[in-house]
KOLDREN-640191 format. One line per 8 residues: number of its first residue (from 1); for each residue y, x, z of C-alpha. Coordinates in nm, 3 decimals, decimal comma. Last residue first. Layout:
! KOLDREN-640191
NUM) Y:X:Z  ...
END
This chain:
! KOLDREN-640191
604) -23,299:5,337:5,167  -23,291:5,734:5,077  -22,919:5,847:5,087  -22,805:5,708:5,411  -22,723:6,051:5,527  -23,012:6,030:5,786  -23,279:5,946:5,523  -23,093:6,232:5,296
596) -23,156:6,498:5,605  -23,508:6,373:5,711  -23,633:6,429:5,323  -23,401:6,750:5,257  -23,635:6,910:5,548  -23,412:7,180:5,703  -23,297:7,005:6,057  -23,687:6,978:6,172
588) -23,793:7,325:6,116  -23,939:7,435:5,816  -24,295:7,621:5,823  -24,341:7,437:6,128  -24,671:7,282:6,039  -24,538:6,979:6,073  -24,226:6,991:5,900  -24,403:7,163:5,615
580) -24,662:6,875:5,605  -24,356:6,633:5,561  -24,170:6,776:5,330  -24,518:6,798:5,070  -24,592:6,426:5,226  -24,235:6,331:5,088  -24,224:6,558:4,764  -24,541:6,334:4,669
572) -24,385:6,002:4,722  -24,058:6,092:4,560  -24,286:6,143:4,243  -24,444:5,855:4,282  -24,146:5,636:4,245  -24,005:5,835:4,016  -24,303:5,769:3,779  -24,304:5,370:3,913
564) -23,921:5,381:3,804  -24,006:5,483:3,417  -23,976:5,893:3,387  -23,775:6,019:3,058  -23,581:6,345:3,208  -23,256:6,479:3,109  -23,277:6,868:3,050  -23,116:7,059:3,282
556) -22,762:7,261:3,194  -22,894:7,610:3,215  -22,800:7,813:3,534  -22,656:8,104:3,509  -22,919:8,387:3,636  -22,875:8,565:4,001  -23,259:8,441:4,046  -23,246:8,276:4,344
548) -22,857:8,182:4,383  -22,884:8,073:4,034  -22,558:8,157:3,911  -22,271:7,856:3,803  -22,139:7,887:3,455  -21,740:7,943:3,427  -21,655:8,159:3,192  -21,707:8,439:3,375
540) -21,977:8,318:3,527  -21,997:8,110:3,874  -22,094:8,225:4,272  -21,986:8,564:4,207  -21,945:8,776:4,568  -21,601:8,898:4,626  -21,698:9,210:4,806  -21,460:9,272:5,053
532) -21,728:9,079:5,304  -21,586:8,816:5,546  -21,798:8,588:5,448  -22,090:8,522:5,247  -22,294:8,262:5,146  -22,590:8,211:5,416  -22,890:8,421:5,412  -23,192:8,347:5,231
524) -23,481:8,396:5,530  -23,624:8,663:5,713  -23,294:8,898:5,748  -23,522:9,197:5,961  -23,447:9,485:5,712  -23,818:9,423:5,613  -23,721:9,119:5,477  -23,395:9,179:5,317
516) -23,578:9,447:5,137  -23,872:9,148:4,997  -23,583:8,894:4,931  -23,403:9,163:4,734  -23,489:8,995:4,368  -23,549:8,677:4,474  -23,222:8,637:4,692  -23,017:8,680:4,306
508) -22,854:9,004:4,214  -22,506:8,952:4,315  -22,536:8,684:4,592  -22,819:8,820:4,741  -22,609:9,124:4,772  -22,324:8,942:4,932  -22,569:8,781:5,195  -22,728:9,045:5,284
500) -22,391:9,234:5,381  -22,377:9,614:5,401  -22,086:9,629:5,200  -22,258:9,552:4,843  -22,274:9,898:4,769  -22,440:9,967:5,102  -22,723:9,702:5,037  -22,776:9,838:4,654
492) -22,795:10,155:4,789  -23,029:10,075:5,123  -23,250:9,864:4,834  -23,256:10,173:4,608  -23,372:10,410:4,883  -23,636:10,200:4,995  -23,786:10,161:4,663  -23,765:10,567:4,581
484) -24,013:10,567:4,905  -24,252:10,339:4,829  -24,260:10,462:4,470  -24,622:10,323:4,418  -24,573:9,941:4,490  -24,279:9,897:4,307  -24,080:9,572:4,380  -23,738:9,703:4,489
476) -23,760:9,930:4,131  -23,777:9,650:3,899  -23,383:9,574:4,043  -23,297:9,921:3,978  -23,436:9,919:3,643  -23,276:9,608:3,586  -22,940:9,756:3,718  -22,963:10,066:3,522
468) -23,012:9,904:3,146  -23,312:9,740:2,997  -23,288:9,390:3,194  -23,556:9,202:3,301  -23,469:9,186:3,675  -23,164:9,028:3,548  -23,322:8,789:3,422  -23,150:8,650:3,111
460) -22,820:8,450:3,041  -22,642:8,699:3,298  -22,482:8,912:3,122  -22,259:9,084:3,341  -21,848:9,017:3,296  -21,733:9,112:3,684  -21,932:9,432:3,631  -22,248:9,467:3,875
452) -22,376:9,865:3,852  -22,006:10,027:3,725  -21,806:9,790:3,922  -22,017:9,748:4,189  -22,036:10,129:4,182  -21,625:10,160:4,205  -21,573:9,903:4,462  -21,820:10,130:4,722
444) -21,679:10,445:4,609  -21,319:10,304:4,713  -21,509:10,189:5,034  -21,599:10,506:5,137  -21,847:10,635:5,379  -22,153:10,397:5,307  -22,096:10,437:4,926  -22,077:10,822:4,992
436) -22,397:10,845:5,143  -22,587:10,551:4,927  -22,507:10,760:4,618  -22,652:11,102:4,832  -22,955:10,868:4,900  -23,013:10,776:4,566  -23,018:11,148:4,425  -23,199:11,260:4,714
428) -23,474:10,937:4,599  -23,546:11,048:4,261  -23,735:11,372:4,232  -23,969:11,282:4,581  -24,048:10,930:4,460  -24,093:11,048:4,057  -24,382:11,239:4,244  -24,400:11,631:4,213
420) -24,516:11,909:3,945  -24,147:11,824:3,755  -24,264:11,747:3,355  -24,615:11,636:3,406  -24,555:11,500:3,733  -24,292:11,309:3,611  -24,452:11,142:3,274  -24,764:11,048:3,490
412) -24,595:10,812:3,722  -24,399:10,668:3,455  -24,682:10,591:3,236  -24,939:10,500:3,516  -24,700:10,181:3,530  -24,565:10,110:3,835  -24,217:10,139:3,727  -24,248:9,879:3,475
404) -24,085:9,955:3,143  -23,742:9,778:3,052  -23,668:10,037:2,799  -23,741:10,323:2,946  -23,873:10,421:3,298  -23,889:10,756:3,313  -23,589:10,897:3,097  -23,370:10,578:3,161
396) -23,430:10,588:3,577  -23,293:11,008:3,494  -23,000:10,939:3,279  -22,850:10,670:3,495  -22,900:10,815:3,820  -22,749:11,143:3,670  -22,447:10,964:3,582  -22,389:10,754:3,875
388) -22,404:11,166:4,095  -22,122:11,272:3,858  -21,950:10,959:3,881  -21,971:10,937:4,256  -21,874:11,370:4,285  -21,620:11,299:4,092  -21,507:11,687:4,142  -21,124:11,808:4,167
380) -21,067:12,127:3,932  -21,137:12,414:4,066  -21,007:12,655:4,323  -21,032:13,037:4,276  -21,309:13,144:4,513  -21,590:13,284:4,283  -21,321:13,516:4,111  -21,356:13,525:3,753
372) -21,213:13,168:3,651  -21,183:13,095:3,281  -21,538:13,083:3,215  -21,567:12,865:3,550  -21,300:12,601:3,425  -21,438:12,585:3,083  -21,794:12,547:3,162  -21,709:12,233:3,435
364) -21,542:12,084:3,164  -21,778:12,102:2,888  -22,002:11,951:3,151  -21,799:11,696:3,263  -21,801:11,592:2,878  -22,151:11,601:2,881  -22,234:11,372:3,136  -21,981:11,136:3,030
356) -22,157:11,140:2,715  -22,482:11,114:2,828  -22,383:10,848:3,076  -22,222:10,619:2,791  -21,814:10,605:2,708  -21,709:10,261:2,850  -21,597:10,055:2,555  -21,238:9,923:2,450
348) -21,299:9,613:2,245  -21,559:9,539:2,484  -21,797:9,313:2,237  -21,795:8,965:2,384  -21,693:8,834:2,672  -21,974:8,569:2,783  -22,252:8,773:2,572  -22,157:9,060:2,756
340) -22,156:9,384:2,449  -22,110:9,635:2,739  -22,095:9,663:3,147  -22,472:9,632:3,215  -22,463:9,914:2,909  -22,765:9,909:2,731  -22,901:10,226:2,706  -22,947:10,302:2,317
332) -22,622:10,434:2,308  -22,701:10,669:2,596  -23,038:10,785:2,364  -22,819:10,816:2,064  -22,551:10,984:2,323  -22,847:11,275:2,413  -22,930:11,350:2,050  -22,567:11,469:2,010
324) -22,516:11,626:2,321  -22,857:11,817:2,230  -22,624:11,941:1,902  -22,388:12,070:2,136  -22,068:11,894:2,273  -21,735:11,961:2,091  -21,800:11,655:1,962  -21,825:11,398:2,200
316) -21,460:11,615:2,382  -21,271:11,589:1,994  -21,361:11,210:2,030  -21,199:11,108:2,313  -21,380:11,063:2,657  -21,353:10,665:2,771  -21,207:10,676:3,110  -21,471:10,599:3,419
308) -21,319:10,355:3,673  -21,086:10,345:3,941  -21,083:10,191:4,229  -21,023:10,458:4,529  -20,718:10,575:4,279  -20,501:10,742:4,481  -20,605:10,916:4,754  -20,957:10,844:4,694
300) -20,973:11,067:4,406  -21,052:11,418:4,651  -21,337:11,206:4,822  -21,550:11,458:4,912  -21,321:11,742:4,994  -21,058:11,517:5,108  -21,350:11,382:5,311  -21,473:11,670:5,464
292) -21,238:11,752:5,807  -21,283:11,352:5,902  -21,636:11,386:5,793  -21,875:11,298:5,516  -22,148:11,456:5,635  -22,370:11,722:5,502  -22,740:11,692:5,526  -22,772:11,509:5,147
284) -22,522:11,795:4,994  -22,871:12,015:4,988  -23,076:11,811:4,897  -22,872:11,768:4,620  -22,794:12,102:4,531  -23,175:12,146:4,565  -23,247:11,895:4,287  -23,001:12,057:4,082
276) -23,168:12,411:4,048  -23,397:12,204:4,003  -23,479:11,931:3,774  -23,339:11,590:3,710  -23,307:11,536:3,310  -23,686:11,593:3,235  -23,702:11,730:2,883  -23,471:11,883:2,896
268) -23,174:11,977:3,155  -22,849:11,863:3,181  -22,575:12,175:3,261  -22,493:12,284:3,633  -22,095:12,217:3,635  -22,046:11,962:3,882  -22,311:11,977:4,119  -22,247:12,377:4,146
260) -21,873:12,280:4,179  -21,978:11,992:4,441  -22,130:12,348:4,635  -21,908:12,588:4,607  -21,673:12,284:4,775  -21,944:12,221:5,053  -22,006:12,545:5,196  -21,704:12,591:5,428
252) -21,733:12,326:5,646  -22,045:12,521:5,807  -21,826:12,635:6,092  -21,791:12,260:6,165  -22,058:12,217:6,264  -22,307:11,909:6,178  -22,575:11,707:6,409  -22,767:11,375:6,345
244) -22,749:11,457:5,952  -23,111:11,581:5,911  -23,330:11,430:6,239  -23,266:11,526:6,580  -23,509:11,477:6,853  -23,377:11,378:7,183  -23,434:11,629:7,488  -23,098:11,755:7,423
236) -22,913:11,449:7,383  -22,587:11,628:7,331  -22,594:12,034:7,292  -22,585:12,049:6,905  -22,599:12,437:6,836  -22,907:12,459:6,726  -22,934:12,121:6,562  -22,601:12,217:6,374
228) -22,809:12,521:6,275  -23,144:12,384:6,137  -23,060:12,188:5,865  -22,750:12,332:5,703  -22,920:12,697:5,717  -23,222:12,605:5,585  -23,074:12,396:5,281  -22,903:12,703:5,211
220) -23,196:12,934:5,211  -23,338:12,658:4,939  -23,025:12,684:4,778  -23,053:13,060:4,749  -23,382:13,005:4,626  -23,318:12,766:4,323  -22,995:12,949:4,264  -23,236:13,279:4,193
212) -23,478:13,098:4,001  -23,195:12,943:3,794  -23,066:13,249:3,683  -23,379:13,433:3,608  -23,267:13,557:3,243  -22,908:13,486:3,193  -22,820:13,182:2,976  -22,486:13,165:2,959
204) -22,440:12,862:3,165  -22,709:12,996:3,390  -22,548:13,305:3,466  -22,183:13,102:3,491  -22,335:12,943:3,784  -22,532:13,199:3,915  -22,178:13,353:4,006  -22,050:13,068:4,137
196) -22,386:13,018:4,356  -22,306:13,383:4,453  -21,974:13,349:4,587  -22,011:13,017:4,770  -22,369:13,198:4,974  -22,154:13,493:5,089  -21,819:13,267:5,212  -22,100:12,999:5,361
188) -22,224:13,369:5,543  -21,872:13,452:5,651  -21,764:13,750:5,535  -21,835:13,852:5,808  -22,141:13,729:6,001  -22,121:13,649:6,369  -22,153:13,275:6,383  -22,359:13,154:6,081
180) -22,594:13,417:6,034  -22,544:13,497:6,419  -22,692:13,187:6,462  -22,982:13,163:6,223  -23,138:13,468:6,348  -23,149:13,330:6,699  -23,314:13,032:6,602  -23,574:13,222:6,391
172) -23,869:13,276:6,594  -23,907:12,902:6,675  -23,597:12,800:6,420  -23,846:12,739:6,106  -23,759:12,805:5,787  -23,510:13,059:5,820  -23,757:13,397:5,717  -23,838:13,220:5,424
164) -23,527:13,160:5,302  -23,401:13,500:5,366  -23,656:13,651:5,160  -23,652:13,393:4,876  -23,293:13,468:4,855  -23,312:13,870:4,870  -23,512:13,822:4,570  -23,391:13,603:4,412
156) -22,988:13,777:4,444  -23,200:14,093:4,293  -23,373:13,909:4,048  -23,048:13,767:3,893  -22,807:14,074:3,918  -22,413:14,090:4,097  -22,606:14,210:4,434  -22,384:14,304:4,775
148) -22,391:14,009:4,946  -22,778:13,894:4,888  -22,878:14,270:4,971  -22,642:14,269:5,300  -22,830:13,968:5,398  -23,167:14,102:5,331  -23,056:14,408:5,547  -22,935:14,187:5,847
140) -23,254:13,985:5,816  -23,495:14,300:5,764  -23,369:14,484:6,098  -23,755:14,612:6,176  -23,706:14,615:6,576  -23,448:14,413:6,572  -23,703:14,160:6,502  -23,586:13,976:6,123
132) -23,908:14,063:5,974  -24,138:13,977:6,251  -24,064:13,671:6,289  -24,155:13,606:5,891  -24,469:13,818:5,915  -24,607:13,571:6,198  -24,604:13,326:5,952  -24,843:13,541:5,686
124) -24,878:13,410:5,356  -24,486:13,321:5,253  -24,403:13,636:5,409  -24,637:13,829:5,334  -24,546:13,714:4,953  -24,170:13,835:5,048  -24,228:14,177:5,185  -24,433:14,234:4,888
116) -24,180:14,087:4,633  -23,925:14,328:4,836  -24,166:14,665:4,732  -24,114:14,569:4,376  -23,809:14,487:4,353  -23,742:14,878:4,448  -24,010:14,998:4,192  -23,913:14,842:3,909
108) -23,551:14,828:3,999  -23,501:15,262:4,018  -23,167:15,297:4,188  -23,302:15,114:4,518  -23,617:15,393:4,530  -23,552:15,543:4,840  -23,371:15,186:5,004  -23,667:14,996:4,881
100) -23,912:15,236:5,013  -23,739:15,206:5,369  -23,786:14,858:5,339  -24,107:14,899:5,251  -24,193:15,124:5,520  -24,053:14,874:5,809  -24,256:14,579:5,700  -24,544:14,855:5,743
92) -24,452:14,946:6,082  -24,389:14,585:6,200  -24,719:14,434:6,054  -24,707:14,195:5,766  -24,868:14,408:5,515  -25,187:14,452:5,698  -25,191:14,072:5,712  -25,113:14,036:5,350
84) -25,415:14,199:5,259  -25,644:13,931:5,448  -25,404:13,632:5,270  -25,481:13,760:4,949  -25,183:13,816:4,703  -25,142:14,153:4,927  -25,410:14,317:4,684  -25,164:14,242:4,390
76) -24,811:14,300:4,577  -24,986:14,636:4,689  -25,086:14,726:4,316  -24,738:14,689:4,168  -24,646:14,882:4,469  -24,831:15,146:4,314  -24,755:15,161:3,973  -24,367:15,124:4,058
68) -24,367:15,414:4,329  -24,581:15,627:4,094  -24,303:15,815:3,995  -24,208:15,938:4,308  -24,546:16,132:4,364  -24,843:15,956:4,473  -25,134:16,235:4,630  -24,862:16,482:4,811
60) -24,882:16,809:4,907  -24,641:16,918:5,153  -24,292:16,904:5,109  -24,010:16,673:5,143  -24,042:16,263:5,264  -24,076:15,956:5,020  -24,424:16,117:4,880  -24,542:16,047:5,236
52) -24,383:15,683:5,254  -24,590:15,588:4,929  -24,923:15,795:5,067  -24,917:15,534:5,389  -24,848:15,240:5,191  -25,129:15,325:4,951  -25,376:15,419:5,206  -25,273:15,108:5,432
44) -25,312:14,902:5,125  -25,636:14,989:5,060  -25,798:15,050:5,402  -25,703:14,661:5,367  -25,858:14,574:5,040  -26,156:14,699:5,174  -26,203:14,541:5,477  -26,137:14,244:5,306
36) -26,389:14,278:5,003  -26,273:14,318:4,667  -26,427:14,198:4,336  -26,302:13,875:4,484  -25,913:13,890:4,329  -26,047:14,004:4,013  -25,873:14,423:3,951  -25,564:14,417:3,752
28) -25,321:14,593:4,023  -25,666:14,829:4,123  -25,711:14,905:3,756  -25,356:14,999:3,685  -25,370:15,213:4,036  -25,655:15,393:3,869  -25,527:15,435:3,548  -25,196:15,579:3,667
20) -25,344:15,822:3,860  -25,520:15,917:3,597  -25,270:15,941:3,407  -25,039:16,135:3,637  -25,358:16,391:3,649  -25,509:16,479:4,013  -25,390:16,778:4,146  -25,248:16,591:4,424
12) -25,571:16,441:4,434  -25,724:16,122:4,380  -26,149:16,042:4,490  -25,916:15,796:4,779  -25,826:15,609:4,506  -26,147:15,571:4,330  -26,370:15,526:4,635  -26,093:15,264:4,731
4) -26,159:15,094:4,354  -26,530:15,153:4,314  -26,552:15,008:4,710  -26,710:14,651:4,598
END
């Protein structure tokens, strides 16, 4: 239909502000297929065009300066179409809303609103994207500048989503990303540190569009720590790099803004694992822990590699809010792998719960930023292990409680009706930053056997079976519809257990991780460990011995009434069984317990 070009063109400069109002109103609320394409781009040519006219002095003028909101308004609307976008995307009109920005960058409804154009052709249009940061149109230095110089929410979101877009691929952004990183000063990990602190102490106080804008920034973050170590990486240059093959330093700078993000964002409700902390995490997943990093990392290592989490008093549980409060009933309702053992007895001393260790990092993390006003004052050293423990703990206890299995339509409904994604794609960062530092360290290694496989686990039941982390964990390495979240588990259970089969069949039982084993190429029960740092249980703490199958104490076996023909028979039938393994070759020759107690002298 052409009611709503015939209607803006049918405008005057003589035309009444209302009307003009009305009209752009009804083109910003008009159906998306009520206009055609040609249409809808004579339409935002027109509108474009008149904007930059009423930007300039004299000479009659159809939009005046107060229709700049209005108007753009009704460009972001017809550019929601991919056909509108197009005419957006060009150089000369990419150009005109920047310079419409800069007239109007006093007035916010009208100034954001000509960057949420640039950025939905952006996200539309690829093409628009290269085009934005050309010399020729300058929009990557100027969104840069933006992010730098705003203090507000929507502005640091919107010059965020901007810049991450325009770094998401390095075809027509390579060059871009490099003199972001190499050329910039302050330097651009300096720019991004400053405003995630900033954001930080938004969200704690609840400032309107906080998170969206740290969600964007850290998706422009991400970007950067990606693609520019590739860039730069010269070695293997035909081989194709995956995240973490490369790293620069010159990027060193990002990481401590970024464990005091991790640190001090507060839990989230319903689901516990939501962004903006999703993207700090996948974010921290691409950087290593290096030589030049892992004092950074690992600040605790230096002198207490070991240690475990210290029961919080309780003036910290208190001082938490009332959701603190609901949280440690659920945390209390966790069962503790490390609490109440059956072969120790009540810990007369217990290990304060996730929730409340969550929250009583929290209460730290708000104290140090509130007292802090400058983005670069340094902060208090991070757990980064107990931090990341925590959130496993909470999250596996939100989906999958009680002892719940993970394939059931339950869990897989429950996250994407609180997070829009698989429980695969919101879990497994989380386990794969764990598995980072566990594979790094072996401090953080002794500390999550500790905290996962305590020297006094109950181990009367299966452990598979178990409401608490390490069942769920367990239950996890036999899902069938977290494929991916499955992997990750098994690499962190493998790494925690120093990267030795045999070890982590020893802990958990070969039945439980025969299946990871497997596809890690160890096809059959590996022998007893040695060598490993992990002292792998073979008995109880009070002395039982542990299935090596099931990681279970074994129960004293009941004695069995069976004349001598019964046993007679019996050893008959175990015999052929032997015997047709043998032949098959399912067991070679020197593994059959028949040929091996006829050859001790044990079987007459």
């Amino acid at each position: 239909m052409s009611k709503y070009l015939d209607a803006y063109t049918a405008l005057s400069p003589s035309s009444p502000r209302s009307q003009v109002s009305s009209v752009l109103q009804s083109i910003t609320d008009a159906p998306p297929l009520t206009i055609d394409d040609a249409k809808r781009r004579d339409l935002i040519q027109m509108i474009i065009d008149d904007l930059s006219k009423s930007n300039g002095n004299g000479g009659k003028k159809r939009l005046s300066s107060k229709d700049a909101a209005p108007a753009l308004q009704a460009v972001k609307s017809l550019g929601k179409n991919p056909a509108g976008s197009e005419v957006i995307a060009t150089s000369a009109n990419l150009s005109a809303l920047l310079s419409l920005y800069h007239a109007y960058k006093d007035i916010p409804e009208a100034s954001n609103e000509a960057l949420r154009c640039i950025a939905n052709a952006m996200l539309l249009v690829d093409q628009a994207r290269a085009t934005l940061v050309d010399k020729q149109v300058g929009g990557g230095d100027f969104a840069v500048e933006l992010l730098e110089k705003s203090t507000v929410p929507e502005r640091i979101f919107l010059a965020s989503r901007i810049l991450f877009l325009s770094t998401v691929s390095t075809v027509h952004a390579g060059t871009f990303i490099r003199s972001l990183v190499e050329t910039k000063s302050p330097s651009i990990t300096e720019v991004i540190g400053s405003k995630l602190d900033l954001l930080t102490r938004a969200i704690l106080s609840g400032t309107k569009l906080a998170r969206e804008a740290m969600t964007d920034l850290l998706k422009f973050t991400f970007n950067l720590l990606l693609h520019y170590p590739k860039l730069v990486d010269d070695s293997n240059a035909n081989e194709t790099k995956v995240m973490g093959d490369s790293w620069s330093e010159r990027l060193d700078g990002i990481l401590p803004p970024l464990l005091r993000t991790f640190n001090a964002l507060p839990p989230s409700f319903p689901a516990p694992l939501t962004s903006p902390m999703t993207h700090v995490i996948h974010a921290l997943i691409t950087i290593p822990v290096s030589p030049s990093l892992r004092s950074v990392w690992l600040p605790s290592a230096k002198t207490s590699p070991s240690s475990t989490p210290k029961p919080i008093s309780a003036q910290e549980s208190s001082s938490s809010s009332a959701s603190a409060t609901s949280s440690s009933k659920i945390s209390r309702s966790s069962s503790s792998s490390r609490s109440n053992s059956p072969t120790t007895g009540p810990s007369k001393d217990p290990k304060p719960g996730a929730f409340d260790r969550a929250w009583s990092a929290l209460s730290a993390g708000r104290r140090s930023l509130s007292r802090s006003s400058s983005p670069h004052t340094s902060s208090p050293n991070v757990d980064v292990l107990l931090r990341a423990y925590d959130l496993l703990d909470v999250s596996l206890h939100h989906y999958m409680p009680d002892a719940i299995d993970p394939d059931d339509s339950s869990v897989r409904q429950k996250s994407v009706r609180e997070m829009d994604q698989p429980l695969d794609d919101v879990m497994t960062p989380l386990v794969v930053l764990i598995t980072k530092l566990c594979l790094a360290d072996e401090g953080s290694r002794t500390r999550m056997r500790q905290w996962i496989l305590p020297d006094d686990l109950d181990r009367t039941s299966p452990l598979e079976g178990r409401a608490d982390l390490l069942g769920r964990l367990l239950r996890s390495l036999a899902s069938v519809h977290h494929a991916k979240l499955k992997n990750a588990v098994g690499e962190m259970l493998y790494a925690i257990c120093d990267s030795d089969g045999s070890t982590l069949a020893s802990y958990v039982g070969y039945g439980n991780v025969a299946g990871f084993l497997f596809n890690k190429g160890i096809m059959s029960a590996p022998p007893p460990p040695a060598g490993s740092t992990a002292s792998a249980p073979t008995t109880t703490a009070n002395g039982t011995p542990i299935n090596p199958i099931t990681g279970v104490a074994e129960k004293p076996a009941p004695p069995i009434e069976m004349t001598d023909e019964e046993k007679e028979r019996e050893a008959e039938k175990l015999f052929v069984l032997f015997d047709r393994l043998e032949k098959t070759g399912a067991i070679p020759k020197e593994s059959n317990p028949i040929r091996q107690a006829i050859q001790q002298g044990k079987l007459g």
